[in-house]
N, C-alpha and C positions, 0 to 999 in steps of 0.2 A: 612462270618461274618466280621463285620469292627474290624480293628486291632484297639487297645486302647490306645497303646504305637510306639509310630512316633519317630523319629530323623530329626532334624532340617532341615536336606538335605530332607528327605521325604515329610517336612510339606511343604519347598518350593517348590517341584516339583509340588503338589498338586495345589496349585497357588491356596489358597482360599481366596474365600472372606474376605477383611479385615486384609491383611496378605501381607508382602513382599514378592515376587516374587522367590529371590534367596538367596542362601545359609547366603552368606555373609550378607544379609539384613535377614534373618530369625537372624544368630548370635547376630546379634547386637539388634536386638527388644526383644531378650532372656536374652539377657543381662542388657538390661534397664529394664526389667519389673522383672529382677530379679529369672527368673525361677531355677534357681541351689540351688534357698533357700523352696523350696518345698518339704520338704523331701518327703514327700509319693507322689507326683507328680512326681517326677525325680528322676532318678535312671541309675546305670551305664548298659550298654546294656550287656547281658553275653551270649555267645553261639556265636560271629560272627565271621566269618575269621581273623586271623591279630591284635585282641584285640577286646576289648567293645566300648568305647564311650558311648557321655549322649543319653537316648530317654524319655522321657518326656509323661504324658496322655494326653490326649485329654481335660479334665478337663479344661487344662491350656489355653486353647485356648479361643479366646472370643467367645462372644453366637452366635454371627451369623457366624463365622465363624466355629465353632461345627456345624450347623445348615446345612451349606453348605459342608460340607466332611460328615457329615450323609447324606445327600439326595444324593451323588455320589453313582449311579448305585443299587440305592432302588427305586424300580417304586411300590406305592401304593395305591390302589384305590377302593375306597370304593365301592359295591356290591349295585346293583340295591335293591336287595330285600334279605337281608340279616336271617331271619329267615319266615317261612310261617306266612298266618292271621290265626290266632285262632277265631271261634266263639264263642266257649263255655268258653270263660272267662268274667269277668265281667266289660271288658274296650270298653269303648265310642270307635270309630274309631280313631278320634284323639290320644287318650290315646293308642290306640295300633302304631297308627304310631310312636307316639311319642317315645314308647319301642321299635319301631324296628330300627328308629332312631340310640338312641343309643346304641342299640345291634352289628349294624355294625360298630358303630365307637369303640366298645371294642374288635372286633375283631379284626381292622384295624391296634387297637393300639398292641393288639397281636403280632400281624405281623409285626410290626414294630422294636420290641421288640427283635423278632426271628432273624430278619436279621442284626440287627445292633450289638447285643452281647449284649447289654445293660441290665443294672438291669433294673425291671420294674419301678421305680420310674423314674428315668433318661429319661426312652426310653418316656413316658407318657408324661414327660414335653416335648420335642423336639418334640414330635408326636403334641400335643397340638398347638408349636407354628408354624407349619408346617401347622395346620391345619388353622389357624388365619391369615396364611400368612409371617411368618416370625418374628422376633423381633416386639417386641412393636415400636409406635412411641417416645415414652418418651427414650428409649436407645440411641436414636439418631444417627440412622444407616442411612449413605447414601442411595440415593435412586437406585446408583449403584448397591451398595452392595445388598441392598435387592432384587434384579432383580435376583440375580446370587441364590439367595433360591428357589428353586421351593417348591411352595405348592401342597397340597394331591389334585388327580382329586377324586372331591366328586358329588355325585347325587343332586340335586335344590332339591330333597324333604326331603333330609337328610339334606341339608345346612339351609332350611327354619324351619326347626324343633329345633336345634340345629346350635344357629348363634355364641355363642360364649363357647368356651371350654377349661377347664383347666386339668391340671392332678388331680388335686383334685376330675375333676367331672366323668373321667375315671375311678378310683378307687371306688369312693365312687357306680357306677353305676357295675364293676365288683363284688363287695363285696355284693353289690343287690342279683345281678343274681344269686349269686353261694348259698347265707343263704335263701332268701325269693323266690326265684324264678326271670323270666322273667319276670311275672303281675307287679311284683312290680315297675318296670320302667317306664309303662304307666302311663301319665300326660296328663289332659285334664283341662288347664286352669280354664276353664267354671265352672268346679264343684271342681277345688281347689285353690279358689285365697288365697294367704298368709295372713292371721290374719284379718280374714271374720267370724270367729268362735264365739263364744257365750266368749268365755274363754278370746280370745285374744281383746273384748271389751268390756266385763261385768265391768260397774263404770268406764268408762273412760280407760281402760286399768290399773286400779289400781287392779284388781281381779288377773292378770297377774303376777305383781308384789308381789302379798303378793304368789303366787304360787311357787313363784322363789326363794322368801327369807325364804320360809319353806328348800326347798333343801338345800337352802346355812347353814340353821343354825343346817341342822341335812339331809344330804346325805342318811342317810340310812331310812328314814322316807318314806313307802309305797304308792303310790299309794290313795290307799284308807282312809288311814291315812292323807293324805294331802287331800283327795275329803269332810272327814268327816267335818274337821278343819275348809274350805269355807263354808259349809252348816252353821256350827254354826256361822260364823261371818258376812256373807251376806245375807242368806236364811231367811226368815221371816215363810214359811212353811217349818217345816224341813221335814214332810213327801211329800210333794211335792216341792223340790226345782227348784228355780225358780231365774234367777239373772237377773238387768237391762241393756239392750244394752248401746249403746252410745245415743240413741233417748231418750230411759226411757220409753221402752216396753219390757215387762217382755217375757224372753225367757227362755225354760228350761235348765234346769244345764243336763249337756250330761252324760248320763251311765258310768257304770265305766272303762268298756272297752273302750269308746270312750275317756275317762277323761287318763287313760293309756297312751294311741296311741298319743295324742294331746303332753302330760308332756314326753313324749320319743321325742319328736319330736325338743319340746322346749330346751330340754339338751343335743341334737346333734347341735341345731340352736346357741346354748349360751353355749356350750361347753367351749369356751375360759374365757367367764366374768366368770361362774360358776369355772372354777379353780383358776383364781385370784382371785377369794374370797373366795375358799373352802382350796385352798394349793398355798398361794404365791410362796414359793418356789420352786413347780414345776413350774408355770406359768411363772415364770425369767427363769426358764434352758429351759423350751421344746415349750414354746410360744414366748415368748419378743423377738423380736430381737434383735442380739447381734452383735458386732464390729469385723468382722474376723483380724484375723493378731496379736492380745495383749495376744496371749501367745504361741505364737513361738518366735524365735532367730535363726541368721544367725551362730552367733562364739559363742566359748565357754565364761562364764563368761560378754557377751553379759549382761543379765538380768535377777536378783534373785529377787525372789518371798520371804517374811518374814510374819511369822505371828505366835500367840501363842492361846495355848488354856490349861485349865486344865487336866493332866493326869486322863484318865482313872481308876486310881489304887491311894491305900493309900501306903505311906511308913514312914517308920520312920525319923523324921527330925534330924539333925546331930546334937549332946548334947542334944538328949528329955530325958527330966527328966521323964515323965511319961509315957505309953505304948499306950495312943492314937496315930492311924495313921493321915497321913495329906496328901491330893492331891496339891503334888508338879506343877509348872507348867512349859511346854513344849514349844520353842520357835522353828521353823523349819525353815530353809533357803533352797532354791530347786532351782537349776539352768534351766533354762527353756531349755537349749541347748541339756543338756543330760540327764534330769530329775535325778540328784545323789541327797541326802540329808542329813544336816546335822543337829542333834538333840542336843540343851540345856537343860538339866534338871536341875531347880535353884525352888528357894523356895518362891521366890516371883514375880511378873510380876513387875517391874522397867527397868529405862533407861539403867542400867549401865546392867542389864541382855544382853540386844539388844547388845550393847559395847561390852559382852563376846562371844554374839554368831558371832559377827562379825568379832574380833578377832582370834578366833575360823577357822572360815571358810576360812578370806583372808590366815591365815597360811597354811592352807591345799590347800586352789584352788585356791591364787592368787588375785585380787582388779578384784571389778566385774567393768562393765559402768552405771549401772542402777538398784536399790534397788525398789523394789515397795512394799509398807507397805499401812496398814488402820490409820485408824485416833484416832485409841488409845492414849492414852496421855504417855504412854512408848514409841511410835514410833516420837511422837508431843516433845518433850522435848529439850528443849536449848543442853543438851551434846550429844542428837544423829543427833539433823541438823548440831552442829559444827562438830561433828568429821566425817560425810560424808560431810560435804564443806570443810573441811581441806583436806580430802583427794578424794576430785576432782569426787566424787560418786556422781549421779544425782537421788535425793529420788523424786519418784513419788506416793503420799499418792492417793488412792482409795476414791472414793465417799463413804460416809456413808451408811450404811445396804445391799451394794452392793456386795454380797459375788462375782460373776461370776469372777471381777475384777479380782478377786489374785484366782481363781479357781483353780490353777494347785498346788501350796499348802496347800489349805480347801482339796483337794482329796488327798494329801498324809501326812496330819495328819490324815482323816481318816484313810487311811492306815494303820497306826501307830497303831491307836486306837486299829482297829479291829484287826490288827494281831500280834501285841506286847503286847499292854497294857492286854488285856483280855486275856493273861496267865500269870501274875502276879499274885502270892499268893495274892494282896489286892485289884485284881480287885473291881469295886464299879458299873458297867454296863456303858452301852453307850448312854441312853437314861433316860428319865424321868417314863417311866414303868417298866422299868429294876431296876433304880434306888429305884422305891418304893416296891417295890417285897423287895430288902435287906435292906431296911430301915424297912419292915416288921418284918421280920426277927431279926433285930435290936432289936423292941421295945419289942419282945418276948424274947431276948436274955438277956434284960435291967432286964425285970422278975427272970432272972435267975441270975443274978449279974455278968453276962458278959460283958467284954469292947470292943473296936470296933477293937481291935487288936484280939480277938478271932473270930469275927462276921467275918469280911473281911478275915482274916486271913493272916496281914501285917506279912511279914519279912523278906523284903528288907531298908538299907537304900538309905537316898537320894544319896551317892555315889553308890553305888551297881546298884540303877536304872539309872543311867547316863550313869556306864560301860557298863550294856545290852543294853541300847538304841544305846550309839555308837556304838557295835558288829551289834544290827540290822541293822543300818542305810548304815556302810561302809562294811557289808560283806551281810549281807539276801537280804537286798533292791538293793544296789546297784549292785549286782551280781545276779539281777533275769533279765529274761528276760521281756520286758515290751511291750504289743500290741497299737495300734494306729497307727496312719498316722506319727506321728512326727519319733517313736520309731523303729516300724516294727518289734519285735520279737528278737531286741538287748536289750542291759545291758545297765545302765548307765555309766556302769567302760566300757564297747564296744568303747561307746560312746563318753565318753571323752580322750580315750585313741588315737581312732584314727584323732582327732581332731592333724590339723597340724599349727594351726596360733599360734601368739605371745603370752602370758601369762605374764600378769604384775605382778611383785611381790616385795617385798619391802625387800630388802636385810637385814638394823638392825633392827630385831622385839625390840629391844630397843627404834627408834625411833619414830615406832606405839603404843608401853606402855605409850610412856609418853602422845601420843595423847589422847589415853584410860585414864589416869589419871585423874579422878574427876576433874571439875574444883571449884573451892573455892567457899565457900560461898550457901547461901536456893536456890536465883534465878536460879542455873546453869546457866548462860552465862558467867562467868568466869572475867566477866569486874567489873574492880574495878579503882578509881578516888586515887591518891595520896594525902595523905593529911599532917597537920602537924604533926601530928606523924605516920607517914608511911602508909602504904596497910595495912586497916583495914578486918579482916576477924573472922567471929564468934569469936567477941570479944579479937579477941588477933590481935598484930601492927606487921606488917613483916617491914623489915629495907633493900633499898639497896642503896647505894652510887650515884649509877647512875641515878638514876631518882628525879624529881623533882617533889612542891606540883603544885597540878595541873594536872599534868600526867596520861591519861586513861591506860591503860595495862591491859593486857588478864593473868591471875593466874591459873596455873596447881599444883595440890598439892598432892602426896603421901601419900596414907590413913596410911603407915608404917612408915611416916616422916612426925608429923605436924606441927613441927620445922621450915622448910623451904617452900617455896612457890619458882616455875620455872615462871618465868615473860618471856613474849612476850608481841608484839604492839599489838592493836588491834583483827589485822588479823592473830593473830596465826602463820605468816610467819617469825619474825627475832625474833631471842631469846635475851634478854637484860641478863638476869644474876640469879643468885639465892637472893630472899629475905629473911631475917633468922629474925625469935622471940627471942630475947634473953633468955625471960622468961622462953620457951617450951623448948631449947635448956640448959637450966641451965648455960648461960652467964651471964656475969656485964653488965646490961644496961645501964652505965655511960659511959662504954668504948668502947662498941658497937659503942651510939651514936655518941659518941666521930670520930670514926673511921668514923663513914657517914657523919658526918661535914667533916673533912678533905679532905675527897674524894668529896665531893659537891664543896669545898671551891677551892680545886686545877683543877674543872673542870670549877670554876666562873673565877676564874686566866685566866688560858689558853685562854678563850674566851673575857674576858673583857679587857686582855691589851692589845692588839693590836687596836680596838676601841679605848681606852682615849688616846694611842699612835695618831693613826690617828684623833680625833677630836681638838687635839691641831693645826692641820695644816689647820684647815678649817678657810677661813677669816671669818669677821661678814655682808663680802656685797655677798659672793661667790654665796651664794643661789641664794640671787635677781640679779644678775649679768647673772648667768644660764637661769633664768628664761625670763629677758629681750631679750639675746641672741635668745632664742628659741623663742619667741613672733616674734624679730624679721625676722628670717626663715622662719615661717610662713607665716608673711605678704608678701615677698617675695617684687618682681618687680612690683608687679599689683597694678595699680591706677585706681579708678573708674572714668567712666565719669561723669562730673558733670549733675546735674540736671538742667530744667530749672527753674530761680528764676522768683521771686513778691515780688516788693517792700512793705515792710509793717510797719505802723507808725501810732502813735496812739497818741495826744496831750501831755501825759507824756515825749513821746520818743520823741518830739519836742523839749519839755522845757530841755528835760535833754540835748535834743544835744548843745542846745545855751550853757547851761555851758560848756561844756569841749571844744568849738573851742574855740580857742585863738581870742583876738579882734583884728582889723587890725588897724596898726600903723598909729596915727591920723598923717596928716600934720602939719608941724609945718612952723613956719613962721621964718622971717631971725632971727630978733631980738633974738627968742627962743636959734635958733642954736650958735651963739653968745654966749650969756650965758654958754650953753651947753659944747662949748669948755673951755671956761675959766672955770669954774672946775672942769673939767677934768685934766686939762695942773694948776692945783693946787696941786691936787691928787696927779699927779706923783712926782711932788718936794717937797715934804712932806710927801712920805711916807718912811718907817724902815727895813733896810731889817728885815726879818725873821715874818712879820708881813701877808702875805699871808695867806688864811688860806689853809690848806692841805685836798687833798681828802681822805674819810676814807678809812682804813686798811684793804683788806680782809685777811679769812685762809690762802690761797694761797698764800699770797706777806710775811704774818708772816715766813709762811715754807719756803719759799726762804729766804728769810731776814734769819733767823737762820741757814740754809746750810750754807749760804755765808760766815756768819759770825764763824762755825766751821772750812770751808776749811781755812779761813786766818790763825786760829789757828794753823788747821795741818800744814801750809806751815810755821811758825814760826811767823808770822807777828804779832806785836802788835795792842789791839783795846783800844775802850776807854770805862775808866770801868765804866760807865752808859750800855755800850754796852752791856758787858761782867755781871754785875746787869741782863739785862733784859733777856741776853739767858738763866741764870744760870734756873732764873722763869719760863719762857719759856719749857725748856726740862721737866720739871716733868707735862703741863699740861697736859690732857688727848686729848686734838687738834693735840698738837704734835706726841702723841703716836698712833692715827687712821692716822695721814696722814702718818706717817710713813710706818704702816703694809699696807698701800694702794700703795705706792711707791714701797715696796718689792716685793707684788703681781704683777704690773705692770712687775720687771723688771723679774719675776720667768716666766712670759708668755712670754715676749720677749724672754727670752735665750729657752724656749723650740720651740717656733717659728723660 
């Protein structure tokens, strides 16, 4: 028989297909693929000399490489003539070959079964693809690899008969043989082609359908019951019914045994559409395909599962004035690692419920990495995405109506259900027929001037049902043993117990309450804009010094203090201060405010004087001066080369050029120059001093001019008081006062230069 459980040295010795060779290369491929996180695949080896070690199933292995340590030293082969010919049955040749066909390959598969240890399902698929030759093409298994598979030696008359085969068709042909007999296997094309029938194309194939949608709208609806139904809606002779082919030649409606045999056949054929439309929910668990791997975990606190539902039971809610019971509702959080759980019972489905059970739970197990919730709007709600982004939990909300998603806590509130809630004195049932069975009850009881506290027979309150719940959850539940692949026959308390990795957990539950603390305000996201009279919240002004209008800030607020508001930035990450109501706190709001001026005013201080300090020192050219500077950096060293020109001129640019050349100095003749000199040589002897006229004055020569004429001052020396008049005018004008701070600048670069 083939062992089921290998160790890594064994799997390499084997040297299989698709698989490293040696030890050390088996390790590490175990490693990367992660087999040590399998729990029901890997296990510590017990019984061997010297200690255990890990060995692992065969499971874990890939397909062709199962494929190839199955066929190690399995020689199978299929049988010439695997049962005798029968005469006396009622199968064509074909149809018997075709039964004895597959007779021999469900014995083959038998035997394959026997030697390999294999369940029958397993051994069936592997016999199958052994049979085909190996892995599919679409797996995309070398062609190396698939050389190293040997297939089954089978007979040309069993291969011709039977060319392609699945476990599906091995089962579905053993389950033949063993309820209907041998005969039932024979198939003879000729006289059975698929949906040749009167049924399968009476009206176009619409007869078919209206056959199908009888089933689907009432399952338990006969045979005949459904044969009757056709006659009345297709039949024109109902004593001779008669329905139209696909041609529009009337053929008869088949007996009712044949009508039987056809509708049995159709419901094995569409078995799967008929359950997704008779019971969706079985159709998602035992048809749909589904994602392996999204509900396991490698570590502890890895990934919790959330989800709520109404108790099962009525109880009394905490200050009922009246003696009506109420179905409390139940929030459960379930560690996928070790499957433990922890139960909320609160009185309403809300955000700040999630908040408690979360609270709740990190106290006891620690900050999970991963919450996974539905799309409830208690789970969708501004205070439970902040307080899981505050504290670094990664929520993964499920697809809508898609219960498989979070499956691992939909099955242990059932749990719940059935084995807590349903001995509670107020049980109310678990279903909608259960349900009305005591609403029966009920309205017969109503007769009697009974109230629904007698009828259910509440009398527990909502505390009372919280306390049982937590005894069930951390002493029955989590101290039972639990079967599956993940589990094996351990506890959850087992199981988390002998977990050895790290365990996050938050030292002051002070400073996860205040995360927990409501955030202010309808919206819940806690964000609020400062304004001029403070952090407005449900109509009352919070006041703090430190912040300014304008200011966004994140508002945490203690439902037993509505006095005060705890301010952070935005993100929740730095805390700025407490903002206080004078109003709610029974303060003087004149002195409050007073105090928030003060503190605004000494924090405008601090930051503004040093600015008007340093804007006194800036000149009025420093900027542009900067800016020229830096312009010229840019430009750097580089001169482009010039282009080449073309002269160009246009009658205007003619005319204009003749004005601005100077004309050229006519000749003059002696007698002129003559003239010329004599009065000139007049000029000179006749002129005054002081009579020259002067070039104009610039800025420049004024601000020299007035230096010059303070150093004489400094040095003692007397001026002339025209002089001493003009500096006096001089210094106050605002010429003087720019060239000066331009001079200081000059000489404040020099000396740092």
């Amino acid at each position: 028989m083939t062992a089921q459980w290998l160790s890594l040295a064994e799997i390499a010795d084997l040297k299989l297909a698709g698989l490293p060779k040696t030890r050390r290369g088996m390790a590490a491929y175990a490693e990367r693929e992660g087999w040590d996180g399998y729990g029901a695949l890997a296990r510590i080896r017990a019984g061997r000399e010297g200690g255990g070690g890990w060995e692992y199933h065969i499971d874990l292995l890939p397909i062709w490489s199962r494929l190839d340590y199955l066929s190690r030293d399995i020689e199978i082969e299929v049988t010439e003539q695997a049962v005798p010919f029968e005469d006396d049955d009622d199968l064509t040749p074909q149809g018997r070959t075709a039964r004895d066909a597959r007779l021999a390959l469900v014995a083959a598969a038998d035997k394959f079964a026997r030697q390999t240890g294999l369940k029958v399902g397993s051994a069936d698929h592997y016999f199958a693809l052994r049979y085909m030759g190996g892995p599919e093409e679409k797996a995309g298994v070398p062609d190396a690899v698939r050389a190293q598979v040997r297939s089954i030696t089978v007979p040309n008359w069993v291969r011709f008969n039977v060319r392609t085969l699945s476990a599906r068709n091995i089962a579905r042909w053993r389950s033949k043989a063993r309820n209907l007999g041998t005969e039932a296997l024979g198939f003879d094309p000729a006289l059975s082609r698929k949906g040749t029938g009167i049924l399968d194309r009476a009206h176009g194939g619409e007869v078919k359908h209206y056959i199908l949608a009888l089933v689907v709208k009432n399952p338990a609806f006969t045979a005949e019951s459904i044969r009757n139904t056709v006659i009345e809606r297709y039949c024109a002779d109902k004593d001779n019914p008669e329905l139209a082919d696909a041609n529009g030649e009337l053929k008869t409606l088949p007996n009712l045994r044949a009508f039987q045999r056809t509708l049995s056949i159709w419901k094995e054929e569409h078995s799967n559409e008929l359950m997704r439309l008779t019971d969706p929910d079985g159709y998602l668990s035992k048809v749909e395909f589904v994602a392996t791997g999204t509900t396991t975990a490698q570590r502890l606190n890895e990934r919790w599962q959330i989800d709520a539902s109404p108790l099962d039971a009525k109880v009394f809610p905490e200050g009922a004035v009246t003696m009506d019971g109420k179905r409390p509702t139940i929030y459960s959080c379930i560690d996928i690692f070790c499957r433990r759980m922890i139960i909320l019972v609160t009185s309403t489905p809300r955000a700040s419920a999630v908040g408690l059970l979360l609270r709740k739970t990190i106290i006891a197990w620690g900050v999970p990495e991963e919450v996974k919730t539905d799309n409830g709007s208690d789970f969708k709600a501004h205070y439970v995405q902040r307080l899981l982004r505050d504290l670094k939990i990664e929520m993964i909300p499920t697809k809508a109506y898609d219960p498989r998603a979070k499956g691992v806590v939909e099955r242990s509130i059932r749990t719940f259900q059935h084995n807590f809630a349903a001995r509670l004195p107020g049980f109310v049932g678990h279903n909608p027929g259960q349900r009305t069975v005591l609403e029966n009850r009920k309205a017969f009881s109503e007769r009697l001037g009974l109230d629904d506290a007698h009828l259910f027979g509440v009398e527990l309150t909502f505390a009372q049902a919280a306390e049982m719940a937590d005894h069930w959850a951390g002493v029955e539940y989590e101290h039972r043993p639990h079967s599956g692949k993940t589990m094996r026959g351990r506890t959850p308390f087992e199981v988390a117990a002998s977990y050895q990795g790290e365990i996050r957990r938050i030292e002051n539950i002070a400073a996860l309450d205040m995360l927990l603390a409501p955030v202010a305000g309808s919206k819940g996201d806690g964000i609020r804009t400062v304004g001029h009279e403070g952090i407005a919240v449900n109509k009352a002004h919070y006041h703090l010094g430190t912040l300014m209008v304008g200011d966004k800030v994140l508002c945490r607020q203690d439902p037993m203090d509505l006095g005060r508001l705890r301010v952070f930035k935005p993100d929740g990450e730095t805390y700025l201060g407490e903002a206080i109501c004078p109003q709610l706190l029974g303060l003087d709001p004149v002195e409050t405010i007073a105090r928030v001026r003060a503190t605004q005013k000494a924090m405008h201080d601090k930051v503004v004087a040093p600015i008007r300090k340093m804007a006194r020192k800036i000149g009025p050219l420093e900027v542009a001066n900067a800016q020229r500077a830096a312009a010229d950096r840019r430009k750097g060293n580089l001169v482009a080369f010039p282009n080449p020109t073309a002269k160009y001129e246009t009658a205007a640019l003619r005319a204009a050029l003749d004005a601005v050349t100077p004309e050229k100095p006519r000749e003059v003749d002696a007698r002129t120059k003559a003239e010329q000199a004599r009065l000139i040589s007049k000029a000179k002897t006749t002129a005054k001093p002081g009579n020259v006229a002067a070039l104009p004055e610039t800025p420049e020569h004024r601000y020299r001019r007035a230096m010059a004429l303070h150093a004489r001052m400094d040095a003692g020396q007397p001026i002339p008081a025209a002089e001493a008049k003009w500096l006096e005018r001089y210094t106050k004008s605002s010429e003087f006062r720019g060239l000066s701070r331009m001079a200081a600048q000059q000489r404040g670069r020099a000396e740092e230069a």
